[in-house]
C-alpha positions, -999 to 999 in steps of 0.1 A, spaced: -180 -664 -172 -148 -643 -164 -115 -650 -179 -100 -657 -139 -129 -690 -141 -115 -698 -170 -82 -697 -161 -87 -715 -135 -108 -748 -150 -78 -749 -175 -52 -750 -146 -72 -774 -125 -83 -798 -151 -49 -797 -171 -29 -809 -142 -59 -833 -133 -50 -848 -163 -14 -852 -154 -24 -871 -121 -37 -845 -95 -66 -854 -80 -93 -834 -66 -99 -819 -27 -138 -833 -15 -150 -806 5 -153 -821 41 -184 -793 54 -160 -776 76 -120 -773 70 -129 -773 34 -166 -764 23 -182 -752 -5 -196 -712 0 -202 -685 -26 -173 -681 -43 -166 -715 -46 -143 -739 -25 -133 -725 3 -106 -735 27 -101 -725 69 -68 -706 78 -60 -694 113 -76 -660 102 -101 -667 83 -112 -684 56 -99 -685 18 -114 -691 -17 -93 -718 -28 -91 -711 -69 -75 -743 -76 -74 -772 -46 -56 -803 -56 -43 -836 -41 -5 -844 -60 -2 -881 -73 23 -892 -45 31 -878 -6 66 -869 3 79 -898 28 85 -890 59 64 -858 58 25 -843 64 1 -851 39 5 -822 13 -22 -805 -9 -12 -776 -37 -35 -749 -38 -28 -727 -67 -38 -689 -73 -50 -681 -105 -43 -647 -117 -59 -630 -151 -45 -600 -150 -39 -579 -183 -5 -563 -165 22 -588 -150 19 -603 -113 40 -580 -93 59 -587 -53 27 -571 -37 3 -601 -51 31 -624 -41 33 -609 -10 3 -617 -4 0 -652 -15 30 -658 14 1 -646 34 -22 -670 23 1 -702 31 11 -693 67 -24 -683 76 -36 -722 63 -7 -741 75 -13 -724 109 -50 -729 115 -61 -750 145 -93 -752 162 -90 -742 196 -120 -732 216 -128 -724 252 -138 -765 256 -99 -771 237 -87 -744 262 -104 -760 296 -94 -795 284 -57 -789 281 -58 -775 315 -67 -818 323 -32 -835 335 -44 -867 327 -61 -858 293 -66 -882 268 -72 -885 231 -78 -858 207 -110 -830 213 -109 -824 176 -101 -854 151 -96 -835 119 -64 -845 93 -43 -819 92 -22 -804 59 4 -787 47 -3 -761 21 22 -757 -11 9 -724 -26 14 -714 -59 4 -688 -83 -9 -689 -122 -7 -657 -140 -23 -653 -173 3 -624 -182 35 -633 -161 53 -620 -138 77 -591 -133 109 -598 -119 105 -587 -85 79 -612 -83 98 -642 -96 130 -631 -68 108 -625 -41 86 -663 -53 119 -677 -53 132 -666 -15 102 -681 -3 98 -713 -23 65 -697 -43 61 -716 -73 57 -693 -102 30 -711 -132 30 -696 -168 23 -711 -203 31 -682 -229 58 -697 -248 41 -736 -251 27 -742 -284 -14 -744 -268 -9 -705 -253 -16 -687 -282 -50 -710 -290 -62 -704 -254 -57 -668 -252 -82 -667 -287 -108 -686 -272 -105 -659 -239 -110 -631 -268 -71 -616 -254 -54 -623 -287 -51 -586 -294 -33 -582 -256 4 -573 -257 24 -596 -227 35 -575 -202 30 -540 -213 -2 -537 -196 -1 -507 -168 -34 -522 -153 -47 -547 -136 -80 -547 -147 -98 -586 -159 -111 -588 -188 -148 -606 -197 -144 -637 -223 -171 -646 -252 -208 -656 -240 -204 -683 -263 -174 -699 -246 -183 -724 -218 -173 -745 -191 -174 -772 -215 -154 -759 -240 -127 -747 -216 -126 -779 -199 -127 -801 -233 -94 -776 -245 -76 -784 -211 -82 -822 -211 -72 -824 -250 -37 -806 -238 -32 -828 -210 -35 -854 -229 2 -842 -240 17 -823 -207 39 -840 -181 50 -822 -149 86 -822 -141 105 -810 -105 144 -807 -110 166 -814 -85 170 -779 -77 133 -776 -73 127 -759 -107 88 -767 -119 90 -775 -153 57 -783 -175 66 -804 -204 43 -806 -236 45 -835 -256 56 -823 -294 64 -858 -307 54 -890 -297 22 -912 -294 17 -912 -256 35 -894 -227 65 -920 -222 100 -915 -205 132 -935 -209 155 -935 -177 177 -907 -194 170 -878 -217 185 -852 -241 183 -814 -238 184 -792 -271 176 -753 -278 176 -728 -306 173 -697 -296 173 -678 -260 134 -669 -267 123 -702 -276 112 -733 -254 143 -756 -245 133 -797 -260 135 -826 -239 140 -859 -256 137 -891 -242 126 -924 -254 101 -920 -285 93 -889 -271 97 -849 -277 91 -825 -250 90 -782 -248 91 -762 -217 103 -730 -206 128 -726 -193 134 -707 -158 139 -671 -154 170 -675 -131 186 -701 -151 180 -685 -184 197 -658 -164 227 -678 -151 224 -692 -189 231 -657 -210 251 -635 -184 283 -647 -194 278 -656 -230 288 -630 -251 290 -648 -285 271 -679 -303 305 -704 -290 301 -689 -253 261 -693 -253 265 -731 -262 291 -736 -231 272 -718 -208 242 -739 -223 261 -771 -216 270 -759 -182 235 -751 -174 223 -786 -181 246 -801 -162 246 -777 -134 207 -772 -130 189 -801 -154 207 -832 -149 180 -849 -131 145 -847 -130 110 -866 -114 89 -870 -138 49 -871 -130 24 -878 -157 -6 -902 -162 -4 -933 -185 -39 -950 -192 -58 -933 -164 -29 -941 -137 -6 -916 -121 28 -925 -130 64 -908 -113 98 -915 -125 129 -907 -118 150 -900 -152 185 -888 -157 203 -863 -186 225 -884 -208 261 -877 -198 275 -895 -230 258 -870 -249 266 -842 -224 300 -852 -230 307 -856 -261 289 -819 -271 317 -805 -247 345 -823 -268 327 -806 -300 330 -774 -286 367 -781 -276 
């Protein structure tokens, strides 16, 4: 087994486990060849690393699917693989069949009914990255709505990066792109045993600015969520907590607001009022999607502005 299958059972089954669903493969728009799943674009046809179905459509909208990338490079995911992954999503979410019978029945005035009755898609595309990404990948994600998936500051990274035998890797300081093999002795089993066990404790999170946030569950018997929440930090290089109910949460924060966080703070007082600003600015609400008993769940949940408020008056 390669470390890029392994990546990508860990990915698929983790957020399976937060309430994704898998894609049957239908024998034609989606079927199942040598590489794996694969999935029709106007071009030509894809291996589809991770294909999933989310918990919930988007009202008034297509049906959507996320198909996520799954990328085990030793160096960091630069623009060019992004680049590419744009690619990817317009060549999906254009394919059509058309044929020379399509083409000779639309020349029919009084046509009816559809030739081909297949249910069409829209793609989200994202991309997983063992080892990051630089930042001209996370701008040029970011311009074009590319979501951007990495674990290496949750508490489980360091555990799954031993069982891949890449411990000894340094994050980001690889020049190369060369994949690494992982133990004979680790299997499918194993990797998909690790990511249910985690999942067991991950929620998914979407801002209302669209940030992805996955949130692993530090405290707390079950995944549960109040409607409002806390946010806490301790240092700029460590995961932000989210606290709501019974329940303690770390994620990562994102690049651009970490950014928008530290470029004006040039002592400890400025970094907590940039800190507050941030939250209110960037994570004052949130839908929340995680599974409770079996069941997808989504909620809507709110920051506490009591709390938001009263930390400004402390720092005043």
């Amino acid at each position: 087994m390669k470390a890029g299958k392994a990546f990508e059972l860990f990915v698929k089954h983790l957020l399976i486990n937060i309430g994704f669903s898998e894609v049957s493969s239908d024998g034609i728009y989606v079927f199942d060849g040598a590489p794996g799943q694969m999935l029709q674009g106007l071009g030509e046809a894809h291996n589809a690393d991770v294909l999933l179905d989310p918990p919930v459509q988007t009202p008034f909208y297509s049906r959507t699917r996320l198909l996520i990338e799954c990328k085990d490079h030793q160096s960091r995911i630069g623009i060019d693989t992004v680049r590419s992954v744009l690619a990817l999503r317009e060549d999906i979410n254009h394919f059509d069949i058309v044929d020379i019978n399509e083409l000779l029945f639309r020349r029919r005035q009084n046509r009816h009914g559809v030739l081909y009755d297949y249910e069409r898609c829209t793609y989200q595309v994202a991309i997983a990255a063992i080892n990051g990404f630089t930042d001209h990948a996370q701008k040029f994600a970011a311009t074009y709505r590319i979501p951007l998936i990495s674990f290496e500051r949750l508490p489980f990274w360091k555990e799954f990066c031993r069982m891949l035998g890449t411990a000894h890797l340094s994050y980001g300081r690889r020049k190369n792109s060369q994949r690494i093999d992982i133990p004979e002795e680790l299997t499918e089993e194993k990797i998909v045993s690790f990511a249910n066990e985690i999942g067991q404790h991950m929620a998914l999170a979407i801002t209302g600015s669209g940030q992805l946030l996955f949130l692993y569950r530090e405290y707390g018997e079950q995944n549960e969520f109040d409607d409002y929440y806390s946010l806490h930090w301790s240092a700029p290089n460590h995961p932000w907590v989210l606290k709501s109910g019974a329940c303690s949460y770390l994620f990562q924060l994102p690049k651009n607001i970490m950014i928008h966080w530290l470029e004006n703070a040039t002592n400890d007082l400025e970094m907590k009022r940039e800190a507050i600003n941030c939250k209110a600015s960037h994570l004052s609400n949130m839908i929340v999607y995680y599974a409770e008993y079996g069941r997808p769940i989504v909620k809507m949940i709110s920051i506490d502005r009591y709390q938001l408020e009263n930390a400004r008056k402390e720092l005043s």
